[in-house]
C-alpha positions in Angstrom: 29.9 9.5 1.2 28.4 9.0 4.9 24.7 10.3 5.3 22.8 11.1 8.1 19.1 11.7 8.2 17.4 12.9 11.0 13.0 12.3 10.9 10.2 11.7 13.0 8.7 7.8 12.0 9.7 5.2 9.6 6.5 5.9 7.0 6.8 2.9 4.6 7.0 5.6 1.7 10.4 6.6 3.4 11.6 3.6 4.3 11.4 2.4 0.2 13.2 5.7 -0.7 15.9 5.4 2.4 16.4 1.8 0.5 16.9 3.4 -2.7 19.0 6.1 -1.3 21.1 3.8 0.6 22.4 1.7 -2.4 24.4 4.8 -3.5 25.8 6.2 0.1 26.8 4.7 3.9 23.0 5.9 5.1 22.6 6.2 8.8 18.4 7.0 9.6 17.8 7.9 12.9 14.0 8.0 14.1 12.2 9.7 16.9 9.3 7.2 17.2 8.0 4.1 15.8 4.8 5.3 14.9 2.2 8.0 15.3 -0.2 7.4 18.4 -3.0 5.0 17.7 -1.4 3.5 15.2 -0.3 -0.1 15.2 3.9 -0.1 15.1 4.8 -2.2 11.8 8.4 -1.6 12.1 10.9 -4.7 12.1 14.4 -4.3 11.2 14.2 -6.6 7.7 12.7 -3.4 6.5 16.1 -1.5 6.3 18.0 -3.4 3.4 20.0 -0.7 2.6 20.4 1.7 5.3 21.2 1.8 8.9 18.2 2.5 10.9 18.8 3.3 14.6 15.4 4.4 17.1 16.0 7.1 19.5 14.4 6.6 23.3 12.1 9.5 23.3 9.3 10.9 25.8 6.7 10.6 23.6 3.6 13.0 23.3 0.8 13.9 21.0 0.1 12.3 18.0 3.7 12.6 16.7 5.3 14.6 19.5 8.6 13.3 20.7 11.9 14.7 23.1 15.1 12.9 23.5 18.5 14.8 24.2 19.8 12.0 22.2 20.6 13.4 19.5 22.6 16.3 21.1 25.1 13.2 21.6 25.8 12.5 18.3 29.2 13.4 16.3 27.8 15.1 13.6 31.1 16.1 12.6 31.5 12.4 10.7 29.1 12.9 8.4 29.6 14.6 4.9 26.2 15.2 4.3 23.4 15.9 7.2 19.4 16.1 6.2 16.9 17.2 9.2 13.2 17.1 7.8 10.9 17.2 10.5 12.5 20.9 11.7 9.2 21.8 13.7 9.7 18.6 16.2 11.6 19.2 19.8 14.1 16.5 19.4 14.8 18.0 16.1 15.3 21.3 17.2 17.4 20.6 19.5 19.5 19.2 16.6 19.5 22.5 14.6 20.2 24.7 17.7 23.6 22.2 18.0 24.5 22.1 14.4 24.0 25.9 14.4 26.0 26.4 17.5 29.0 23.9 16.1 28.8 25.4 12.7 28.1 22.2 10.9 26.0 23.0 7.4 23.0 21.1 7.1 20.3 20.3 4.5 16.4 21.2 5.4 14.0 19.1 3.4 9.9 20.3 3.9 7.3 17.7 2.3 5.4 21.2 2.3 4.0 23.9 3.8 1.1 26.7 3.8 1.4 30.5 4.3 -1.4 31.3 7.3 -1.7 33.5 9.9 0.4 33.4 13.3 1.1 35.6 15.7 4.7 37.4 15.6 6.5 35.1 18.0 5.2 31.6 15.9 6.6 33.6 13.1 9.7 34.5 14.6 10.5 30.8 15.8 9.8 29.8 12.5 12.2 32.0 11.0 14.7 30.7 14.1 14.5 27.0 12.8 14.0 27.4 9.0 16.8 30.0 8.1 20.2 28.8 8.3 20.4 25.6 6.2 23.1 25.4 3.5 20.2 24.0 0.8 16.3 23.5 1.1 14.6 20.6 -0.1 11.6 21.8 -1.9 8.5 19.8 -3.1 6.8 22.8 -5.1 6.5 26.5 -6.1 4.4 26.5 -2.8 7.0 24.9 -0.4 9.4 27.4 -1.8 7.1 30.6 -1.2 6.8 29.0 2.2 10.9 28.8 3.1 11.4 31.8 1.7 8.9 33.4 4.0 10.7 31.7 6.9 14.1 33.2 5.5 15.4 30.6 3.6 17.4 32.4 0.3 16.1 31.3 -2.8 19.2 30.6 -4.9 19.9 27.3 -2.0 15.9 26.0 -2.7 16.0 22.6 -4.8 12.9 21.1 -6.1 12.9 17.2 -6.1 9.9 14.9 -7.1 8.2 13.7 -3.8 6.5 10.7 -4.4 5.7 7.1 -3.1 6.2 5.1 -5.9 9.2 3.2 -8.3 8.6 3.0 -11.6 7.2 0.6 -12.1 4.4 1.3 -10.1 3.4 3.3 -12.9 1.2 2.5 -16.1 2.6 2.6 -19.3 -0.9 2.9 -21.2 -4.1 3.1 -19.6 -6.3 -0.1 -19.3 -9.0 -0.2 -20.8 -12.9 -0.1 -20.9 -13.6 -3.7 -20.8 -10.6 -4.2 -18.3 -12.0 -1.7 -15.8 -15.4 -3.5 -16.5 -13.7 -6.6 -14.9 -12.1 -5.3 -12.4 -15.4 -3.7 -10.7 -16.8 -7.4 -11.1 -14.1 -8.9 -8.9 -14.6 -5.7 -6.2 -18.8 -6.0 -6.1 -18.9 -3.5 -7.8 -22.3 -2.9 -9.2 -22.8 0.1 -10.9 -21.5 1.6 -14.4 -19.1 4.3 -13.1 -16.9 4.4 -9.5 -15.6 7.3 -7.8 -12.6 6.3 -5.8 -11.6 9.2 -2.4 -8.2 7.6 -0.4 -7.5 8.7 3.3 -8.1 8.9 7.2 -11.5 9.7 8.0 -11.1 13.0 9.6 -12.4 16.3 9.2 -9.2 17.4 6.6 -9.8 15.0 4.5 -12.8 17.2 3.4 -14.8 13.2 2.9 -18.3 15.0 4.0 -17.9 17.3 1.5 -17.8 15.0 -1.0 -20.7 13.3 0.2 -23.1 16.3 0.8 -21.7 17.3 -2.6 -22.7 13.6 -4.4 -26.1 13.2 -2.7 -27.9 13.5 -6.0 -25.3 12.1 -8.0 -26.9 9.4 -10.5 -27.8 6.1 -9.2 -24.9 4.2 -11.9 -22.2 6.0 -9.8 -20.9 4.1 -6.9 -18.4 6.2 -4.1 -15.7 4.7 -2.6 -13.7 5.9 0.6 -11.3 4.2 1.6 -9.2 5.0 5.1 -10.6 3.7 8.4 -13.5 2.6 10.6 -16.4 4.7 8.8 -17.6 7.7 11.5 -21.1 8.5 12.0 -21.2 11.4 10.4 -20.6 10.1 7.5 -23.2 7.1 7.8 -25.6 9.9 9.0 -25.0 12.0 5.5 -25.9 8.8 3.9 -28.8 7.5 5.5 -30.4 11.3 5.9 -29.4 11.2 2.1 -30.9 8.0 0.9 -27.5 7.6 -1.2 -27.3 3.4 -2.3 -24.7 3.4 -3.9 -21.6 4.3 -0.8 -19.3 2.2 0.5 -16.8 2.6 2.9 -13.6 0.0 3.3 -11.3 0.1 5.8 -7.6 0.2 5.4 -6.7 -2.2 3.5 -2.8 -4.0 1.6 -1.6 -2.1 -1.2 -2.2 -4.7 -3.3 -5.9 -4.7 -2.8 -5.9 -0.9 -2.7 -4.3 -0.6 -5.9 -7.1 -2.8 -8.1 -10.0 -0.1 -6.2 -7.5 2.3 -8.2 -7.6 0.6 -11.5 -11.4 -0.2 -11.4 -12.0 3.5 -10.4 -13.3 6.5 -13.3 -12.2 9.0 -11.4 -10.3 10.1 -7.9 -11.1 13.0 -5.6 -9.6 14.2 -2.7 -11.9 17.1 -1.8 -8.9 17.9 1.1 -9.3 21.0 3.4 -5.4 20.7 3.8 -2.6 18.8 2.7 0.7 19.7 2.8 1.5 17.1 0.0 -1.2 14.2 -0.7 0.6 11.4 -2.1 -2.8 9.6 -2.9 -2.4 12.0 -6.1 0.9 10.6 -6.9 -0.7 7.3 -7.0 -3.9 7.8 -8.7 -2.3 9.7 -11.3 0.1 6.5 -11.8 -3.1 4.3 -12.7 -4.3 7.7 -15.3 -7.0 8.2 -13.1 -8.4 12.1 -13.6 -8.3 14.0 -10.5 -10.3 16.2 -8.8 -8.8 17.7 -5.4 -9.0 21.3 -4.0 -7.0 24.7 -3.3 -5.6 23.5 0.0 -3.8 20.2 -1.7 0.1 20.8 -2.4 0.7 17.8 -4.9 -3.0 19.0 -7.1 -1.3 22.5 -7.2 1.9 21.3 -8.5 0.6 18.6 -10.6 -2.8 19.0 -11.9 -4.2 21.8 -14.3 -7.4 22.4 -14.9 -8.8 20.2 -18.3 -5.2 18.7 -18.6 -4.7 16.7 -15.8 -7.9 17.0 -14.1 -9.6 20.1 -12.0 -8.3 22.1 -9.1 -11.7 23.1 -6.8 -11.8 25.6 -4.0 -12.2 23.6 -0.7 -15.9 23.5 0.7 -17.3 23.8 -2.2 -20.2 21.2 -3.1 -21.2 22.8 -6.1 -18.2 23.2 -7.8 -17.0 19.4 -6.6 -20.6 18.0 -8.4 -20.5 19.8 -11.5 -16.8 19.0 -12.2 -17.3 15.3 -11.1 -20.6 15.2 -13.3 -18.5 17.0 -16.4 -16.0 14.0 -16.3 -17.9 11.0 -15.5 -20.4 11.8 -18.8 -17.3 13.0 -21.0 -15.5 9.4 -22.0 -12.9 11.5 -24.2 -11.9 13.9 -21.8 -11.5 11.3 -19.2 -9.2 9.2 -21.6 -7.3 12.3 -22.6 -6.7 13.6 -19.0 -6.0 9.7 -18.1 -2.7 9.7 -20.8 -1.4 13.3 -19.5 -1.9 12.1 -16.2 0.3 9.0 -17.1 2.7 11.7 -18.6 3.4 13.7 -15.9 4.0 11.3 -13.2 6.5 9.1 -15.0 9.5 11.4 -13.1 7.3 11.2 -9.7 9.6 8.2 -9.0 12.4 7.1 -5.9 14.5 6.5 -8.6 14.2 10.2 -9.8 13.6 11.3 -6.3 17.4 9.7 -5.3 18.9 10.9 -8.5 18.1 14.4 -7.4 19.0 14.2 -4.0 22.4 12.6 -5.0 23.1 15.6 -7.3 22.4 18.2 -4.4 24.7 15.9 -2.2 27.7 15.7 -4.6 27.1 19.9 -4.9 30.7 21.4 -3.4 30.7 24.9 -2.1 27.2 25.0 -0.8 27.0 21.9 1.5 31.2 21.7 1.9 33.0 22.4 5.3 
């Protein structure tokens, strides 16, 4: 079967599941850009093992904005299967208008997407770019509402794990006491208990929430955010605060982000929108409890309240401290949320997520000339 994906940048996340796609299919990738603005391109073509990556020349704009005609070139009509998931960008519009106008079915896949208020004509070009696909790609009940908003019919909406990890990034059993103990020794780590936040320091990410929110948090609780070059906001909430016990890293490898996630109590991403948040994926994969917010699409669909952690309404200081103080003083409840959290991921994989892609694909009828 011959693939063709259409998306904006080569995010390592996709790039490992274009791998694992690619051992089952002739893949073809095509990307807009090689990385968002700012942001240091870490592309090189070893990367695509199993699929064939090709770069369009683009006029690029914005953080992520791109336009190329190129892909008005292309013969879609020698693919079997076509996947477009970045529907709002103008180089991939102008894709959709020509498959619409040629009549060639196509599959829409949305990481997510939130219900707000537009005005009529935002609405109405929505509606223009979303309807029309033969089957939706779904990440949650959310994403779904959302299509179906934007006209897509409900009987062609697939839910598929979105994730960014193989399975063997997940724990079977969660370590234990002593081992946690350990690992905050090797990370200068001082204190008794650490609370771990993962993500770019910007205002979404909800970070000086968390630290208004932990200013009188006991002194045997360290905070960890990891994500970039600390802002002076955030080193003003601390100082004004007399908080000790903050520290602030950098990005940093995966394989040093992953021990902050195995010496860590307890994750929270106090977010004030994310269309996904893979950050839960992986903390959940390490049974870390979670605590993220209303405006998070991977807490809604995976966590519930005392079973996999706590959903909080965004902003909300109060209701952030007294969850975070609940957990960090309950040891049962932690260990308890840390094996359903363990639980729930195990199908959060690429292997899962190309199993159910390949299922949609092999689909005749819907997705058939």
């Amino acid at each position: 079967m011959k693939v063709l994906w259409l998306t904006n940048m080569p995010t390592i996340y996709r790039v490992y599941f274009f791998n694992e796609l690619g051992k089952y299919c002739n893949l073809d990738v095509i990307f807009e850009r090689y990385c968002a603005t700012g942001v240091p391109n870490r592309w090189n073509d070893s990367l695509a093992k199993n699929f064939n990556a090709k770069f369009l020349n683009t006029k690029n704009f914005g953080r992520e904005g791109s336009i190329s005609f190129g892909l008005l070139k292309l013969n879609y009509r020698e693919y079997d299967r076509i996947i477009i998931s970045s529907y709002s960008s103008p180089t991939e519009i102008l894709a959709l208008i020509k498959l619409k106008l040629i009549r060639k079915k196509y599959i829409l896949e949305v990481d997510g997407g939130m219900i707000k208020r537009e005005i009529f004509i935002h609405k109405l070009l929505k509606k223009f770019l979303i309807s029309g696909a033969s089957i939706y790609f779904s990440t949650s009940e959310m994403t779904s509402k959302y299509l179906m908003y934007y006209g897509a019919q409900k009987n062609k909406i697939v839910k598929y794990n979105f994730t960014s990890l193989y399975k063997k990034d997940i724990l079977q059993d969660p370590i234990g006491i002593d081992e946690k103990k350990d690992l905050k020794k090797k990370l200068a780590i001082k204190t008794d208990k650490l609370i771990l936040a993962v993500g770019q320091f910007i205002y979404r990410k909800g970070f000086d929430v968390l630290l208004n929110a932990y200013k009188d948090l006991s002194n045997d609780v360290s905070i960890c955010l990891i994500g970039g070059e600390v802002t002076n906001e955030y080193k003003n909430i601390v100082k004004t605060n007399y908080m000790k016990n903050v520290i602030f890293i950098d990005n940093i490898s995966k394989e040093k982000l992953v021990q902050y996630y195995l010496a860590a109590d307890l994750f929270v991403l106090p977010t004030r929108e994310d269309i996904w948040g893979l950050v839960i994926n992986e903390a959940m994969a390490k049974g870390l409890p979670i605590i993220t917010t209303d405006k998070c699409i991977a807490g809604i669909e995976l966590v519930k309240d005392f079973e996999n952690g706590f959903i909080v309404p965004a902003d909300s200081e109060s209701e952030l401290l007294k969850l975070t103080n609940l957990l960090l003083n309950d040891e049962y409840l932690r260990r308890r949320i840390s094996l359903n959290n363990l639980i729930k991921i195990r199908n959060y994989t690429f292997e899962k997520m190309v199993e159910q892609h390949l299922q949609i694909f092999s689909r005749e009828g819907d997705i058939d000339e």
